[in-house]
C-alpha positions as CSV (number, residue, x, y, z in Angstrom):
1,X,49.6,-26.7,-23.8
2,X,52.8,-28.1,-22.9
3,X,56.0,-26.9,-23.6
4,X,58.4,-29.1,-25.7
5,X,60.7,-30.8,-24.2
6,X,63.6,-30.1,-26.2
7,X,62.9,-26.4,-26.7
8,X,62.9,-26.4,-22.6
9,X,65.8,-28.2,-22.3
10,X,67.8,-26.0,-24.2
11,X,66.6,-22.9,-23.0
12,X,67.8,-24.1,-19.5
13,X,71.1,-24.8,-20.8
14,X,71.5,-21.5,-22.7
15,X,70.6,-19.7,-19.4
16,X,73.0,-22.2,-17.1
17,X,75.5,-21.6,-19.3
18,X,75.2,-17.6,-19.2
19,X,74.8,-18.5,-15.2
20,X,78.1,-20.2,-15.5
21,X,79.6,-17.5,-17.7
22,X,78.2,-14.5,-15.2
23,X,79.2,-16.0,-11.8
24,X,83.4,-16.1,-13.8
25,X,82.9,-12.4,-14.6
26,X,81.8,-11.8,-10.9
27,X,84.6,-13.7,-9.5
28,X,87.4,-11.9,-11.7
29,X,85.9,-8.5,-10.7
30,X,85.8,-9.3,-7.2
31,X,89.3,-10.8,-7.1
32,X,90.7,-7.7,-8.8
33,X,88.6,-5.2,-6.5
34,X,88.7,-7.2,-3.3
35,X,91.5,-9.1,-4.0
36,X,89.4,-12.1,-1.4
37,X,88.7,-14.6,-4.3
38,X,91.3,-17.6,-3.9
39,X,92.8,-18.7,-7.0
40,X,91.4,-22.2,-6.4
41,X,87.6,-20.7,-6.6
42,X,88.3,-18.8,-9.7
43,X,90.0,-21.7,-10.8
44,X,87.0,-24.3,-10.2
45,X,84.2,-21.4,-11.9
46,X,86.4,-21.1,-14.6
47,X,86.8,-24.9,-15.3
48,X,82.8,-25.4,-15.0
49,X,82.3,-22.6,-17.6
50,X,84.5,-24.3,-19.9
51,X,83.4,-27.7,-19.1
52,X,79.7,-26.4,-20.2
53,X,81.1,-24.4,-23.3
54,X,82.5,-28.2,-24.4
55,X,79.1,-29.8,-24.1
56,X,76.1,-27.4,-24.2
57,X,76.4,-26.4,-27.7
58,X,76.6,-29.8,-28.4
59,X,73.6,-30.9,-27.0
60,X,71.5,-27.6,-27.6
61,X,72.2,-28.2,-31.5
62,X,71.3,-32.2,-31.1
63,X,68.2,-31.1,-29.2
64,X,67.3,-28.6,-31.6
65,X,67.4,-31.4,-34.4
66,X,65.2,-33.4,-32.6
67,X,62.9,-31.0,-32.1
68,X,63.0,-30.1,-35.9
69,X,62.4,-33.5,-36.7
70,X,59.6,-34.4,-34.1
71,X,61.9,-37.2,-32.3
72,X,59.5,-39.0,-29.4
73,X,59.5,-39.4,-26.1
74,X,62.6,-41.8,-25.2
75,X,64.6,-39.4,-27.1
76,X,62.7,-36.5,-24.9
77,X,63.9,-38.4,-21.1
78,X,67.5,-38.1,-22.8
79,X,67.3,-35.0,-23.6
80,X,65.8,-34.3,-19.9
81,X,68.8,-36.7,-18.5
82,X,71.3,-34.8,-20.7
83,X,70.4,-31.4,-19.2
84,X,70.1,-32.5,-15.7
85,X,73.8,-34.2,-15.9
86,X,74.7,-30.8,-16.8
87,X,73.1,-28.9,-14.1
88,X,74.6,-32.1,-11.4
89,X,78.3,-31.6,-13.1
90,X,78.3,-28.0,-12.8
91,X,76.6,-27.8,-9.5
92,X,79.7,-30.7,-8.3
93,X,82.3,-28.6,-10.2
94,X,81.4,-25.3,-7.4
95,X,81.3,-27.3,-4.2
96,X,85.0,-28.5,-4.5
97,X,87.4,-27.0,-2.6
98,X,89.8,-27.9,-5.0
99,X,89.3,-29.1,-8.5
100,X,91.7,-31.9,-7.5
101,X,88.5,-33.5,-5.4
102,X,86.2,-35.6,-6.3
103,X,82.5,-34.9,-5.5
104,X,79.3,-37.1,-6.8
105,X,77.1,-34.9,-8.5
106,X,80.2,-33.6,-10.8
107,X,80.7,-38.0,-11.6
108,X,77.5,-38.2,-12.0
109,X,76.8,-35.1,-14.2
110,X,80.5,-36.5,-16.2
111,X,78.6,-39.6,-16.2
112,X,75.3,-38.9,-17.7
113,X,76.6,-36.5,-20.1
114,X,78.8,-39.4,-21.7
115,X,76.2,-41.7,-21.7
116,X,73.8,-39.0,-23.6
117,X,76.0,-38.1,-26.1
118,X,76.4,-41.8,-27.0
119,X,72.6,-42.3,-27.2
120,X,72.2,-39.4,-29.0
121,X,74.9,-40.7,-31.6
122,X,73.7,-43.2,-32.3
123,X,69.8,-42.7,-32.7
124,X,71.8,-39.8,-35.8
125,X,73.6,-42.9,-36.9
126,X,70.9,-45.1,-37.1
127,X,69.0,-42.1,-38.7
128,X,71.4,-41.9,-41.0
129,X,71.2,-45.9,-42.5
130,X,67.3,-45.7,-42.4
């Protein structure tokens, strides 16, 4: 038995997400008890958090509807391309020094998750007229 691919794929973006939301929590108790977390670092966890908070309900919702309504498999390799943007965009998102740079995983993550959520539109669109 294989798992479905849309159930999967949000599951992985549920947990990156509370990843995401955990590692902020970390950082703001270790800057208050340590006091050796930069404001740039906290900065940069806190801006992938809410980068992921703008998308991954977005796309765990979309994916659930597909799921629900048995969409195949080109709409599966989105989903799959969706949630590996997200994982490239937050990974880029941490390695900056500063959220001023630019680094390729975080374009390409950017990237695929535009290109996605316009698929995904538009296969609901043209759901919608058929």
């Amino acid at each position: 038995m294989h798992p479905d691919i849309f159930l999967l794929c949000s599951g992985i973006l549920v947990i990156g997400y509370a990843l995401l939301s955990n590692n902020v929590s970390r950082l703001r108790l270790r800057q208050q008890k340590a006091g050796d977390i930069t404001e740039a670092e906290l900065t940069k966890a806190i801006r992938a958090h809410g980068n992921a908070g703008e998308y991954v309900p977005l796309f765990v919702a979309l994916f659930l509807y597909l799921h629900v309504t048995g969409a195949g498999n080109l709409l599966a390799g989105i989903a799959v391309i969706a949630t590996l943007s997200r994982i490239f965009h937050a990974i880029g998102m941490l390695r900056i020094a500063s959220i001023a740079e630019r680094h390729p995983l975080r374009f390409l993550g950017a990237l695929g998750t535009y290109l996605c959520l316009f698929a995904l539109g538009g296969f609901i669109l043209a759901r919608a007229f058929s």
